[in-house]
PDBQT receptor file of N, H, CA, C and O in Angstrom, charges set to zero:
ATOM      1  N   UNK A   1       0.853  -1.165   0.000  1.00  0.00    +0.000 N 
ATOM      2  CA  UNK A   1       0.000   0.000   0.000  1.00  0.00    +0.000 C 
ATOM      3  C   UNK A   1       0.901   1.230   0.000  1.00  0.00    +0.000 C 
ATOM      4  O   UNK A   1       1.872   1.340   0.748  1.00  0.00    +0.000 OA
ATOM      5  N   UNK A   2       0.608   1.930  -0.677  1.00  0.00    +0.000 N 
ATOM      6  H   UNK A   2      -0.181   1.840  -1.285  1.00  0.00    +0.000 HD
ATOM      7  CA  UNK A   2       1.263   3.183  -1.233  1.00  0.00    +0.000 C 
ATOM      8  C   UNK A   2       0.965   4.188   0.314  1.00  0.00    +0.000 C 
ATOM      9  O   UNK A   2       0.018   3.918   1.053  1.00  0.00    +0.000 OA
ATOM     10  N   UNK A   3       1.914   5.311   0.599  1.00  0.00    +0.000 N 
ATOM     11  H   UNK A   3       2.682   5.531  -0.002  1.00  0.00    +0.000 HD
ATOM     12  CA  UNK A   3       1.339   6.578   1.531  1.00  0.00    +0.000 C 
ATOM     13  C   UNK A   3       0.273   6.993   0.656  1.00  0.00    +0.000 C 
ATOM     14  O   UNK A   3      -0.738   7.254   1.307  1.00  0.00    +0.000 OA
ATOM     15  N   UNK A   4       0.145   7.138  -0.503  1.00  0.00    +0.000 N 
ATOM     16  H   UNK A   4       0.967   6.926  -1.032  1.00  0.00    +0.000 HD
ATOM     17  CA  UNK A   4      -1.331   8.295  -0.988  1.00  0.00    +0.000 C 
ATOM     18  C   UNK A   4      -2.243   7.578  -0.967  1.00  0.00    +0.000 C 
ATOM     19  O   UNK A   4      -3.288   8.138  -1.296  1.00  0.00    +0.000 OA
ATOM     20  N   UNK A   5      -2.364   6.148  -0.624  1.00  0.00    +0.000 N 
ATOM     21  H   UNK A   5      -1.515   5.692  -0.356  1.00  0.00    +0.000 HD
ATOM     22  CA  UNK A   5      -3.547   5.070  -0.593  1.00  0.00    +0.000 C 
ATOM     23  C   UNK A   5      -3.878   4.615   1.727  1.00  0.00    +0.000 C 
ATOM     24  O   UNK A   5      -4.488   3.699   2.278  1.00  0.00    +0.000 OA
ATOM     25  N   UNK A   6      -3.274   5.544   2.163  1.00  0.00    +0.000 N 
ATOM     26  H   UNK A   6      -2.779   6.289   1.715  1.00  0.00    +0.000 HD
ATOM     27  CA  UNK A   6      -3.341   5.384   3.493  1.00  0.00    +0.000 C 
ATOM     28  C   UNK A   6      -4.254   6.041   4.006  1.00  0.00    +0.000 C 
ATOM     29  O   UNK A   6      -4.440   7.133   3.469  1.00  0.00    +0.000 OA
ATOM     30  N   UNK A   7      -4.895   5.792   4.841  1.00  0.00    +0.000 N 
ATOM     31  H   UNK A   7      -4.743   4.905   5.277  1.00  0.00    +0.000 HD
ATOM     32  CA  UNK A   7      -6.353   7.036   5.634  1.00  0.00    +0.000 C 
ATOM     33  C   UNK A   7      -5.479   8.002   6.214  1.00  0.00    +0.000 C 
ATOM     34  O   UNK A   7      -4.579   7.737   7.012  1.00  0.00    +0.000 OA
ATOM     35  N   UNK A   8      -5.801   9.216   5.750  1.00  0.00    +0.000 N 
ATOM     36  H   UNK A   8      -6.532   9.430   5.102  1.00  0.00    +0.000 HD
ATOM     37  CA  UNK A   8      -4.900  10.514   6.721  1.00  0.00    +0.000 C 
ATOM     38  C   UNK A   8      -4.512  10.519   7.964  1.00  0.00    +0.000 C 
ATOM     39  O   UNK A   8      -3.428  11.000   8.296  1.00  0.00    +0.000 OA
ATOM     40  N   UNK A   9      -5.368   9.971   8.821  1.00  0.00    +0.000 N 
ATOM     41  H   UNK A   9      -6.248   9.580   8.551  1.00  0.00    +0.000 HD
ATOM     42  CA  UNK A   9      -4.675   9.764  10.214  1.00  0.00    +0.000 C 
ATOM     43  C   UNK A   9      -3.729   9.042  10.426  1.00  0.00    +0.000 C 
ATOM     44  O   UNK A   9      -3.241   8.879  11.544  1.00  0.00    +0.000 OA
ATOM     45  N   UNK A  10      -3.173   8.289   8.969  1.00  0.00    +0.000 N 
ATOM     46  H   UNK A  10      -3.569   8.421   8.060  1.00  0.00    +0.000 HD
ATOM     47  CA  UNK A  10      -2.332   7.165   9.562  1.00  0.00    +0.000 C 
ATOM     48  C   UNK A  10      -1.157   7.347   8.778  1.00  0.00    +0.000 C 
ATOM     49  O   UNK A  10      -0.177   6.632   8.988  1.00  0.00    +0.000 OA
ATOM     50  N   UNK A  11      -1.147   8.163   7.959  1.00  0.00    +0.000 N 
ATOM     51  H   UNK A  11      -1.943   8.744   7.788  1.00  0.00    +0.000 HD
ATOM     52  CA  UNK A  11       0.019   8.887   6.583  1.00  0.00    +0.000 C 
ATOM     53  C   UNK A  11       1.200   9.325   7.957  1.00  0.00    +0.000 C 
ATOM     54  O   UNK A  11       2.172   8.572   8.021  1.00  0.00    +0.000 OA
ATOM     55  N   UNK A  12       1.166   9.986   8.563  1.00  0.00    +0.000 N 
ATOM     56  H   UNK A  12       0.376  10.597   8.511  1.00  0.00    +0.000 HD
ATOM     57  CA  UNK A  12       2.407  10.159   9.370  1.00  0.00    +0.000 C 
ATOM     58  C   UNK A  12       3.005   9.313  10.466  1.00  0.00    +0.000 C 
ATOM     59  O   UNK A  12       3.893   9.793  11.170  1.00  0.00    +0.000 OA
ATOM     60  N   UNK A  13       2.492   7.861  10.688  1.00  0.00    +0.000 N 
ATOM     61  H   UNK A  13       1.770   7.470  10.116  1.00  0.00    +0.000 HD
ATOM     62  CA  UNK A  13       2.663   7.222  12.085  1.00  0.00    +0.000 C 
ATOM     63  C   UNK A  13       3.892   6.472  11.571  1.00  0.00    +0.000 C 
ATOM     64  O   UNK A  13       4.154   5.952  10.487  1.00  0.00    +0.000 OA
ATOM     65  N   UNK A  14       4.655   6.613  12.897  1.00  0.00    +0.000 N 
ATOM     66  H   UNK A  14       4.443   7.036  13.779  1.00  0.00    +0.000 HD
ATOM     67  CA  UNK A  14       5.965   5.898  12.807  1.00  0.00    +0.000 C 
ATOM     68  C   UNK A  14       5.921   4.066  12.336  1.00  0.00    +0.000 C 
ATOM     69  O   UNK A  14       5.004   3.636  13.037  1.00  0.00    +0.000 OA
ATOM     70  N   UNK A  15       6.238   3.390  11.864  1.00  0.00    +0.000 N 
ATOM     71  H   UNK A  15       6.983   3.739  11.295  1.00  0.00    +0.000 HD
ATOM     72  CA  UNK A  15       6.296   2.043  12.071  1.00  0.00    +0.000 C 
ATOM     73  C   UNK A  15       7.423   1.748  13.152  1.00  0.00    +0.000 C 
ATOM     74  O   UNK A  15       8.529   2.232  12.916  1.00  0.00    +0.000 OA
ATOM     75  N   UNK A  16       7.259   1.007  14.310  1.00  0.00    +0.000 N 
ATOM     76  H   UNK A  16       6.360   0.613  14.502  1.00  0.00    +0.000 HD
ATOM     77  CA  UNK A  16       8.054   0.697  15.529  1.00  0.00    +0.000 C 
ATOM     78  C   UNK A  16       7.726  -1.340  15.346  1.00  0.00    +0.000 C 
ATOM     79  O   UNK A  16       6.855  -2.117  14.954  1.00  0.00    +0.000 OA
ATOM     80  N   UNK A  17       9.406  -1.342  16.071  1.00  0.00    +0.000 N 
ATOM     81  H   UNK A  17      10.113  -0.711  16.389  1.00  0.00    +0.000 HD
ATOM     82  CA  UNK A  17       9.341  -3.213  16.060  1.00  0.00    +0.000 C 
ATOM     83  C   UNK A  17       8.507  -3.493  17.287  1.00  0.00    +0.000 C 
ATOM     84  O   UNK A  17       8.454  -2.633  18.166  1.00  0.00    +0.000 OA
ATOM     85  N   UNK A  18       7.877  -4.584  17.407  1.00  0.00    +0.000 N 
ATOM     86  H   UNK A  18       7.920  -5.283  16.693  1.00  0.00    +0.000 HD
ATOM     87  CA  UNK A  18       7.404  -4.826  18.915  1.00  0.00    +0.000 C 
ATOM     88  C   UNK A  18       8.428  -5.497  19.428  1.00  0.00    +0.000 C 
ATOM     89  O   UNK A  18       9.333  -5.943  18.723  1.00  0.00    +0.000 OA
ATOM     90  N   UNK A  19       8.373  -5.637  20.795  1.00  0.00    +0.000 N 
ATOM     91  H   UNK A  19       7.637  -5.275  21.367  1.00  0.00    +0.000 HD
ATOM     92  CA  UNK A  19       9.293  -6.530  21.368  1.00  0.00    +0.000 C 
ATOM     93  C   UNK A  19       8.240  -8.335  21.121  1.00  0.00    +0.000 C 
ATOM     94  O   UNK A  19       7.089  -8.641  20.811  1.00  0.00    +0.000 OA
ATOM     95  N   UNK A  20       9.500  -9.059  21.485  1.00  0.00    +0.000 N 
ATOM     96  H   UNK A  20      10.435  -8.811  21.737  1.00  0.00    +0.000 HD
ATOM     97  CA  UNK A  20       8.785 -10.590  21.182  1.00  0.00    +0.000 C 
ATOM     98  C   UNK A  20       7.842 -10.658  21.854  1.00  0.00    +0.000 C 
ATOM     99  O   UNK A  20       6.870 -10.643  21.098  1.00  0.00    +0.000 OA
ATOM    100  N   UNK A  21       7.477 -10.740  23.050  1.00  0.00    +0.000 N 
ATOM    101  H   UNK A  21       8.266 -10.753  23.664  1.00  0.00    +0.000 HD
ATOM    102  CA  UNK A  21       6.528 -10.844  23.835  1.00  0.00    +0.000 C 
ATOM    103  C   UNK A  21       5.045 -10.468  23.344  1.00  0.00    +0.000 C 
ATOM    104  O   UNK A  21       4.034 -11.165  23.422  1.00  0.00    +0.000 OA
ATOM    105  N   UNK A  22       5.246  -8.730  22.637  1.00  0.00    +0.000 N 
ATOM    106  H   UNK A  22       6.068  -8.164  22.574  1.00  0.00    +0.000 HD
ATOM    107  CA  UNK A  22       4.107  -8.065  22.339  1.00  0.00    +0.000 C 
ATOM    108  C   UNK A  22       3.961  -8.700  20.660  1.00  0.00    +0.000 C 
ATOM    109  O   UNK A  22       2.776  -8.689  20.326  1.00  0.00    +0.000 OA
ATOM    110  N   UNK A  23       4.677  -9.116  19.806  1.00  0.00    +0.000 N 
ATOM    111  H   UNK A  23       5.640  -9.125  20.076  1.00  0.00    +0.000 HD
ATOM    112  CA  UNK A  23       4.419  -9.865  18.342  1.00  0.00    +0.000 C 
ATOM    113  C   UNK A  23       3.835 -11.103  18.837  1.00  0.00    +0.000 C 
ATOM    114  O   UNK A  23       2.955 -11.509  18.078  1.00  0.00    +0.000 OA
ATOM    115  N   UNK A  24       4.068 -11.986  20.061  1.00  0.00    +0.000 N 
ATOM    116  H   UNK A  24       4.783 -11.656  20.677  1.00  0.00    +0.000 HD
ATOM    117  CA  UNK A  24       3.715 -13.214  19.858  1.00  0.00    +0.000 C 
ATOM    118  C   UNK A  24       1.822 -13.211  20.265  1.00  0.00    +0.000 C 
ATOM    119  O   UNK A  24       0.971 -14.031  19.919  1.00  0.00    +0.000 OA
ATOM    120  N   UNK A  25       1.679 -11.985  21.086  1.00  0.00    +0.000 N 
ATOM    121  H   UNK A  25       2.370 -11.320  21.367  1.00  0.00    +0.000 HD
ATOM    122  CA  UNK A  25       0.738 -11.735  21.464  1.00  0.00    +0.000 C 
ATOM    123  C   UNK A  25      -0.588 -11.082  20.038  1.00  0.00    +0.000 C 
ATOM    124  O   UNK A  25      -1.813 -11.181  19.979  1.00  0.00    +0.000 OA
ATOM    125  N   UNK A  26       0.255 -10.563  19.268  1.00  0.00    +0.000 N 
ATOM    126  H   UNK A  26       1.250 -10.483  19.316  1.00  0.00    +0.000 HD
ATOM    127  CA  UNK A  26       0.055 -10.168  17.696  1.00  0.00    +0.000 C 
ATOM    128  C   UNK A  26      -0.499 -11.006  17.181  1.00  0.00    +0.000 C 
ATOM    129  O   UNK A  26      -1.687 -11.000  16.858  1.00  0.00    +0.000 OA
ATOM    130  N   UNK A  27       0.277 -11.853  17.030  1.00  0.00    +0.000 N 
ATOM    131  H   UNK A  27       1.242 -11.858  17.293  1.00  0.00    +0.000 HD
ATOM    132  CA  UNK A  27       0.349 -13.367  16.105  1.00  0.00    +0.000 C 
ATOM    133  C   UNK A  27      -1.124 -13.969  16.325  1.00  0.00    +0.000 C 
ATOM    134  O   UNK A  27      -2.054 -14.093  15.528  1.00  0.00    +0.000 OA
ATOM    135  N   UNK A  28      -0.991 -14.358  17.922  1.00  0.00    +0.000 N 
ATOM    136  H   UNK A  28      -0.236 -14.257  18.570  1.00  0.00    +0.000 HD
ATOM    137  CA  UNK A  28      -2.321 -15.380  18.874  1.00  0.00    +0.000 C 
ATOM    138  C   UNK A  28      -3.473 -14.068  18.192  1.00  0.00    +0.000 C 
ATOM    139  O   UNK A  28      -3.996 -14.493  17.162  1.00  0.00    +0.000 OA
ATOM    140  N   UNK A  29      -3.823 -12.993  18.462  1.00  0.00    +0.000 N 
ATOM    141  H   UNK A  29      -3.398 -12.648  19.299  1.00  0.00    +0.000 HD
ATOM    142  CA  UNK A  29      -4.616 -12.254  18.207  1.00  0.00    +0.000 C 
ATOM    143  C   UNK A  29      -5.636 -12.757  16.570  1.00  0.00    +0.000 C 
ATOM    144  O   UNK A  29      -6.785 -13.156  16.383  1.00  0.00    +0.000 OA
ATOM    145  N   UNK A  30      -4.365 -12.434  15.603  1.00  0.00    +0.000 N 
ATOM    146  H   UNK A  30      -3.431 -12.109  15.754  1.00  0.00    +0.000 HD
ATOM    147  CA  UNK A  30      -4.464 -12.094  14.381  1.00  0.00    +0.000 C 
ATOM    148  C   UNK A  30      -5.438 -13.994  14.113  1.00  0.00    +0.000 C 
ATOM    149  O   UNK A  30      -6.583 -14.213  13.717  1.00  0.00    +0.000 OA
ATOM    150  N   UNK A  31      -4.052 -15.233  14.654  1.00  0.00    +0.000 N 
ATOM    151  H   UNK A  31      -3.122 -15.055  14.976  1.00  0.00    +0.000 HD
ATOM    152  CA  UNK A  31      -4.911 -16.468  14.664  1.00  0.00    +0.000 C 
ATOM    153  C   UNK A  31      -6.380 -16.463  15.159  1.00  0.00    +0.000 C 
ATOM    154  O   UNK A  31      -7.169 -17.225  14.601  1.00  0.00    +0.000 OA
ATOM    155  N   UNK A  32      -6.970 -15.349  16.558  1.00  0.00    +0.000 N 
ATOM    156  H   UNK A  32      -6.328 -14.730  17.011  1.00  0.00    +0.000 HD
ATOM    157  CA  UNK A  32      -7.872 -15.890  16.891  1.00  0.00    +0.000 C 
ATOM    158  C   UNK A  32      -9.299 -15.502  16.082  1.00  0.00    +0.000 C 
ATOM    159  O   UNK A  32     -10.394 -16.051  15.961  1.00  0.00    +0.000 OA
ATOM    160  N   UNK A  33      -8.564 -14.010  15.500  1.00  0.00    +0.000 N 
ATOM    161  H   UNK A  33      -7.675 -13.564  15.598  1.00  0.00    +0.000 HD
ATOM    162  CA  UNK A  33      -9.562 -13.630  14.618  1.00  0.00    +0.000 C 
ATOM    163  C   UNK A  33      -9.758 -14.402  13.543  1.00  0.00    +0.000 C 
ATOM    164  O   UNK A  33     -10.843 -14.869  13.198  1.00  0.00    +0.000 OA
ATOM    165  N   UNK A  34      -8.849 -14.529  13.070  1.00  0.00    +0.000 N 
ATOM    166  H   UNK A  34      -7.967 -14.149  13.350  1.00  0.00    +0.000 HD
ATOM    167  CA  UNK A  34      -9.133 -15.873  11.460  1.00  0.00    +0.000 C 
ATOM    168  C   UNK A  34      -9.809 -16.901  12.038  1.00  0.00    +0.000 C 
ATOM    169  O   UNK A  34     -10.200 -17.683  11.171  1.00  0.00    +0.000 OA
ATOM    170  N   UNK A  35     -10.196 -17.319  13.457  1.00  0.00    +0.000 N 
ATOM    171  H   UNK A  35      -9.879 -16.684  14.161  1.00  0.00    +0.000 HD
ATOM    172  CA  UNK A  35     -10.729 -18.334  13.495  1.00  0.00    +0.000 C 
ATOM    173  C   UNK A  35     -12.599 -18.090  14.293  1.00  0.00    +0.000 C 
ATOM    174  O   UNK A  35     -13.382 -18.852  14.859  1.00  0.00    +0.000 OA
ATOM    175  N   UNK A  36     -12.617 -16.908  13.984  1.00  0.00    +0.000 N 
ATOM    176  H   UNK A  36     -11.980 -16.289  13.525  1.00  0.00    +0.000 HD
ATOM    177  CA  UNK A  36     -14.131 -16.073  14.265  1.00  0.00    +0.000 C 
ATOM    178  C   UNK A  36     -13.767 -15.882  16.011  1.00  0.00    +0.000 C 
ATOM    179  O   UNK A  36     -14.746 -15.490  16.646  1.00  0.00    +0.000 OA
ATOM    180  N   UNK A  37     -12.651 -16.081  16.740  1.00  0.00    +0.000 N 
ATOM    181  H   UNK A  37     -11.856 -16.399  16.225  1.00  0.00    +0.000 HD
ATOM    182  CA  UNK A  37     -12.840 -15.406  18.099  1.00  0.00    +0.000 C 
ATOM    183  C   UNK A  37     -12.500 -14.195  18.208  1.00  0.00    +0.000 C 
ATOM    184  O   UNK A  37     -12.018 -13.554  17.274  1.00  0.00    +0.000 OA
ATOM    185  N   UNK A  38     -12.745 -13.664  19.551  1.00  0.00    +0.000 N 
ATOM    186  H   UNK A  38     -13.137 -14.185  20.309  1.00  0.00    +0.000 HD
ATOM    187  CA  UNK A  38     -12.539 -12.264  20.032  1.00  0.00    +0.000 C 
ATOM    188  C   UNK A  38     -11.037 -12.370  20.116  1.00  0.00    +0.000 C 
ATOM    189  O   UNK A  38     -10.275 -13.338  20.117  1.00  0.00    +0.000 OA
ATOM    190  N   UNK A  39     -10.801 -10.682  20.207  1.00  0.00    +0.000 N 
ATOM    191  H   UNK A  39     -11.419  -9.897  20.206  1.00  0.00    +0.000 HD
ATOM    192  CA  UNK A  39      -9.400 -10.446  20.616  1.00  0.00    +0.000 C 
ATOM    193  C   UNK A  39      -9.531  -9.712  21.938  1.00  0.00    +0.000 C 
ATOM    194  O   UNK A  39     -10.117  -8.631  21.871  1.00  0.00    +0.000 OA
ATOM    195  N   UNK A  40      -9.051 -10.137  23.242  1.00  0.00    +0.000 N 
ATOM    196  H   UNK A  40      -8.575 -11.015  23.298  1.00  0.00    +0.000 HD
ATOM    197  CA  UNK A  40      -8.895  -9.726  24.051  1.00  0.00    +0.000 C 
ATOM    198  C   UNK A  40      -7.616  -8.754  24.817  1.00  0.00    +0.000 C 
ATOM    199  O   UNK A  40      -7.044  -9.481  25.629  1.00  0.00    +0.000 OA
ATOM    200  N   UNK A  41      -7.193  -7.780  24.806  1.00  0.00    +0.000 N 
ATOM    201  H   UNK A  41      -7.658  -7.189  24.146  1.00  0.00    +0.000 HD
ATOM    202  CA  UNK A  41      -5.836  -7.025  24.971  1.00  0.00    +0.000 C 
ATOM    203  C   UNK A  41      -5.646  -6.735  26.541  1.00  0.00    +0.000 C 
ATOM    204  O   UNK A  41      -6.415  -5.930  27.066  1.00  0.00    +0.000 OA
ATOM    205  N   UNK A  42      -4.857  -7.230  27.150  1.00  0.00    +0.000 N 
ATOM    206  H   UNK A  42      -4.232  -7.883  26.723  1.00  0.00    +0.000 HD
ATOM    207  CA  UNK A  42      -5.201  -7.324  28.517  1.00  0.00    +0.000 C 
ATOM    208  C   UNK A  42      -4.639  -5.812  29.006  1.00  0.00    +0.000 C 
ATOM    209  O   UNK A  42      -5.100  -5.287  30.020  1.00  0.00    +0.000 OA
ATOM    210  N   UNK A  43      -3.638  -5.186  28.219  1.00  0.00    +0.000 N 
ATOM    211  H   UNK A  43      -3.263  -5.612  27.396  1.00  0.00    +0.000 HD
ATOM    212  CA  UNK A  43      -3.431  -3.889  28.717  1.00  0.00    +0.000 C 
ATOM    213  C   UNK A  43      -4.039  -2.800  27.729  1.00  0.00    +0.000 C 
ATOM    214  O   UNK A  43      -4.817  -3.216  26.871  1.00  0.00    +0.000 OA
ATOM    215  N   UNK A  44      -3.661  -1.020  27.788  1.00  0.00    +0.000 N 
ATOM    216  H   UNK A  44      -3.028  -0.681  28.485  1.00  0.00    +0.000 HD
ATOM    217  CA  UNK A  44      -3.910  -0.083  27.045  1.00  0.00    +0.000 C 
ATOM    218  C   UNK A  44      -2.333  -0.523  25.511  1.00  0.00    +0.000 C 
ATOM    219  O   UNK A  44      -2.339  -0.126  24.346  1.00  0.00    +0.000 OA
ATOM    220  N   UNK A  45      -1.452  -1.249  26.077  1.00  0.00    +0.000 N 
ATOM    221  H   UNK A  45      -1.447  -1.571  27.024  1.00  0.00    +0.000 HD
ATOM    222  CA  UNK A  45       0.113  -1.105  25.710  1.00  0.00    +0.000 C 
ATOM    223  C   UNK A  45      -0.173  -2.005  24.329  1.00  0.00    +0.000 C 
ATOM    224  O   UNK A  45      -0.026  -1.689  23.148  1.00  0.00    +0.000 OA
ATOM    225  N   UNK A  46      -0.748  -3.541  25.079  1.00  0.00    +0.000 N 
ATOM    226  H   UNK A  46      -0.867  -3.798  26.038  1.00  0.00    +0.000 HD
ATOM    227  CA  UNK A  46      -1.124  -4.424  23.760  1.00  0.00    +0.000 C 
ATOM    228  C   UNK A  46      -1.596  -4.216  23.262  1.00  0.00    +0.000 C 
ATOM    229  O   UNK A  46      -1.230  -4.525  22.128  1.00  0.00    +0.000 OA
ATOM    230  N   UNK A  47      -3.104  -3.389  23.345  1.00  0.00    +0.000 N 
ATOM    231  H   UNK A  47      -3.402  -3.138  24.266  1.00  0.00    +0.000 HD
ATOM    232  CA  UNK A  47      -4.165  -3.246  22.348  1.00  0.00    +0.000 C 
ATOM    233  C   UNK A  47      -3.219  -1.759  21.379  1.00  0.00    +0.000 C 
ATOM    234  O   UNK A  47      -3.247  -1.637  20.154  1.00  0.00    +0.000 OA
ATOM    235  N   UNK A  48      -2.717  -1.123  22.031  1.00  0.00    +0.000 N 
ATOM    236  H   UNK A  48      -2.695  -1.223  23.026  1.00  0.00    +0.000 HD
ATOM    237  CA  UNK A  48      -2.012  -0.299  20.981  1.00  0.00    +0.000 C 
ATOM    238  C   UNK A  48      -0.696  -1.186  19.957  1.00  0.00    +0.000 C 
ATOM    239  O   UNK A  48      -0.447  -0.981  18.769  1.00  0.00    +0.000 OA
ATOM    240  N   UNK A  49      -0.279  -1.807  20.540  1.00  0.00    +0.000 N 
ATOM    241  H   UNK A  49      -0.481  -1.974  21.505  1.00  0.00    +0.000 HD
ATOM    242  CA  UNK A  49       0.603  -3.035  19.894  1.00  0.00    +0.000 C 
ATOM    243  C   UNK A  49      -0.095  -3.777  18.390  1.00  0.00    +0.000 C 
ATOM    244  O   UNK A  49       0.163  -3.865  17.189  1.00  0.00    +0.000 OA
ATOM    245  N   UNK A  50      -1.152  -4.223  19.403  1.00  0.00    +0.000 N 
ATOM    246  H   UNK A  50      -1.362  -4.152  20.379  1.00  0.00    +0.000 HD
ATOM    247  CA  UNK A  50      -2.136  -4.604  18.093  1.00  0.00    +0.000 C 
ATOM    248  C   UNK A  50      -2.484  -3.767  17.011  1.00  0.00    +0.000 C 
ATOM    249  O   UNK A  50      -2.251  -4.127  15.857  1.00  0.00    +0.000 OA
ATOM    250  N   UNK A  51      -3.031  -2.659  17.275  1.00  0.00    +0.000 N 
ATOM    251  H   UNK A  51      -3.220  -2.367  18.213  1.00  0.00    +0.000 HD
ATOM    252  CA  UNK A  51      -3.137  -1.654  16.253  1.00  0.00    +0.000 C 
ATOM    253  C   UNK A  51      -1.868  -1.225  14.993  1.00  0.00    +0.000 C 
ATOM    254  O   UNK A  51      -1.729  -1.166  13.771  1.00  0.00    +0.000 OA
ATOM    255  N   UNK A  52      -1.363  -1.068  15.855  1.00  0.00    +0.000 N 
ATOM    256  H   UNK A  52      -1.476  -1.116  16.848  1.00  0.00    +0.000 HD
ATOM    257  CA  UNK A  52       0.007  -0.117  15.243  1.00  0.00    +0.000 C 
ATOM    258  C   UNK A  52       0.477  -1.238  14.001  1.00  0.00    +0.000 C 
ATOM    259  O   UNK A  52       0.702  -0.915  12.834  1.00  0.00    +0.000 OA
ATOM    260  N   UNK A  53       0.596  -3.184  14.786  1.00  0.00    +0.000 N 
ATOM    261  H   UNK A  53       0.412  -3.447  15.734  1.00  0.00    +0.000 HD
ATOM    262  CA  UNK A  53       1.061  -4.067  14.093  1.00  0.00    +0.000 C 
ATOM    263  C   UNK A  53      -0.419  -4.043  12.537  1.00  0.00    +0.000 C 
ATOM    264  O   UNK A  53      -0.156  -4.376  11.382  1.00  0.00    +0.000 OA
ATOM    265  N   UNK A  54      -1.701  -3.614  12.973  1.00  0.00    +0.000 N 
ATOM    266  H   UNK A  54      -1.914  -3.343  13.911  1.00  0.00    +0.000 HD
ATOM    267  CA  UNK A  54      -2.454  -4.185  11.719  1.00  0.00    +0.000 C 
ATOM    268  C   UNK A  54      -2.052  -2.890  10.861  1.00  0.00    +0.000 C 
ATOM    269  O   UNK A  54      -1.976  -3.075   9.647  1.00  0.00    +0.000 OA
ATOM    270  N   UNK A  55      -1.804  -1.690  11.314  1.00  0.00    +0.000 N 
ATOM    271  H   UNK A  55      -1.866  -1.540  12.301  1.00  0.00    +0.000 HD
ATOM    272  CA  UNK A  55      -1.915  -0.813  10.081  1.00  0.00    +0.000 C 
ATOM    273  C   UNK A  55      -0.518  -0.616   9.324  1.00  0.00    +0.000 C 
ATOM    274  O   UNK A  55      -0.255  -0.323   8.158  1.00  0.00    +0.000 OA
ATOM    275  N   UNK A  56       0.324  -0.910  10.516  1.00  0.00    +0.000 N 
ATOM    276  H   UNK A  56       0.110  -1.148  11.463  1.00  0.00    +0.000 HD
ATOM    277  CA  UNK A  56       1.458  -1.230   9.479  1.00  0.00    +0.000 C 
ATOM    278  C   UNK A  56       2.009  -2.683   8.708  1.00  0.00    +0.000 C 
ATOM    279  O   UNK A  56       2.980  -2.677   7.951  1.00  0.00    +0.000 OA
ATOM    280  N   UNK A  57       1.383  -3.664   8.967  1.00  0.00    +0.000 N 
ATOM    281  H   UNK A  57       0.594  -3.669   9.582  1.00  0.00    +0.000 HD
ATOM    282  CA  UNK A  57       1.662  -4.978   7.796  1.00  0.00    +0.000 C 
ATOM    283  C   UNK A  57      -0.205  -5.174   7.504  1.00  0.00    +0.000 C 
ATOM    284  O   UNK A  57      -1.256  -5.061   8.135  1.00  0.00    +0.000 OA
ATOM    285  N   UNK A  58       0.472  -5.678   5.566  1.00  0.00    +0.000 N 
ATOM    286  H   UNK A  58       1.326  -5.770   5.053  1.00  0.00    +0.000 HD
ATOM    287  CA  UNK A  58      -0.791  -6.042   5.099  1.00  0.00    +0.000 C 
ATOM    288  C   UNK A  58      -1.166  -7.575   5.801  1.00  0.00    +0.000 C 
ATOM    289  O   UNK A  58      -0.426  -8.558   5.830  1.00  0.00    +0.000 OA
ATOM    290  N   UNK A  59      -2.545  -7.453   6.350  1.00  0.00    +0.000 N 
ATOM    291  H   UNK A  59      -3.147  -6.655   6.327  1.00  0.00    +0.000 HD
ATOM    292  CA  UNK A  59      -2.890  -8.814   6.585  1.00  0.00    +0.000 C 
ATOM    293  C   UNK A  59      -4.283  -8.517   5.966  1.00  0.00    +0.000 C 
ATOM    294  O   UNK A  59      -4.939  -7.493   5.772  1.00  0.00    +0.000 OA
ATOM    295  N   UNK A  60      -4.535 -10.448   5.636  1.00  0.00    +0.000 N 
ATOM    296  H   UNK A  60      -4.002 -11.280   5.794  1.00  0.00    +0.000 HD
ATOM    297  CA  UNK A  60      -5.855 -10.472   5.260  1.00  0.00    +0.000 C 
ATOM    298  C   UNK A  60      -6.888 -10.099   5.786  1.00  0.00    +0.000 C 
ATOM    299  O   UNK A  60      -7.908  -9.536   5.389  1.00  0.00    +0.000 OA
ATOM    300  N   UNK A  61      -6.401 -10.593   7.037  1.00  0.00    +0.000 N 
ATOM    301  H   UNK A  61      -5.572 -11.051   7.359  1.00  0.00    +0.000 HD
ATOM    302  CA  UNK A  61      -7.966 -10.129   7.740  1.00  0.00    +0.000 C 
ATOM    303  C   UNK A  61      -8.493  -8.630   7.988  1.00  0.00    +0.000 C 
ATOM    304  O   UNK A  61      -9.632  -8.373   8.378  1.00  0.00    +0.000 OA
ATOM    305  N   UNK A  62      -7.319  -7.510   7.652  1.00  0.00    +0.000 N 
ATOM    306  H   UNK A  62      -6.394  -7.719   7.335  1.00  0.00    +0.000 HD
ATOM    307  CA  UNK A  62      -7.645  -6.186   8.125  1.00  0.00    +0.000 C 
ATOM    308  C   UNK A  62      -7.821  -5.699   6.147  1.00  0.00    +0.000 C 
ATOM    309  O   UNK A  62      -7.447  -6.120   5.052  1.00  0.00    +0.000 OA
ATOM    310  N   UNK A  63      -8.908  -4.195   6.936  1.00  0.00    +0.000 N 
ATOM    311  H   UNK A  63      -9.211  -3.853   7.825  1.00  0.00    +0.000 HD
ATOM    312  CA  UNK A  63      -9.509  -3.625   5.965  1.00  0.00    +0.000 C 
ATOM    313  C   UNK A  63      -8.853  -2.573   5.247  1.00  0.00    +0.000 C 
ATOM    314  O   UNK A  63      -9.424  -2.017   4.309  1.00  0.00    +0.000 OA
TER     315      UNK A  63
């Protein structure tokens, strides 16, 4: 995905690595959705983890 094909709020956000802990937590997420469950983020830290990881890599399941 191109920057001129990005939603404006998201054209300037840094891409940051997660630490392992917060990707593996990524990973289980991204599996539970492909498999019709909830995603549960037990802190404010993961659920921003989560975010940051869907808008910066293409996955299928995100829009």
């Amino acid at each position: 995905m191109s920057e001129s094909e990005l939603p404006r709020v998201l054209r300037d956000v840094e891409e940051i690595d997660a630490d392992p802990d917060t990707e593996r937590m990524i990973y289980e997420a991204l599996a539970d959705l492909a498999a019709g469950r909830s995603v549960i983020c037990e802190s404010d830290a993961a659920f921003d983890a989560l975010l940051d990881s869907l808008s910066a890599k293409p996955y299928p399941q995100a829009s």
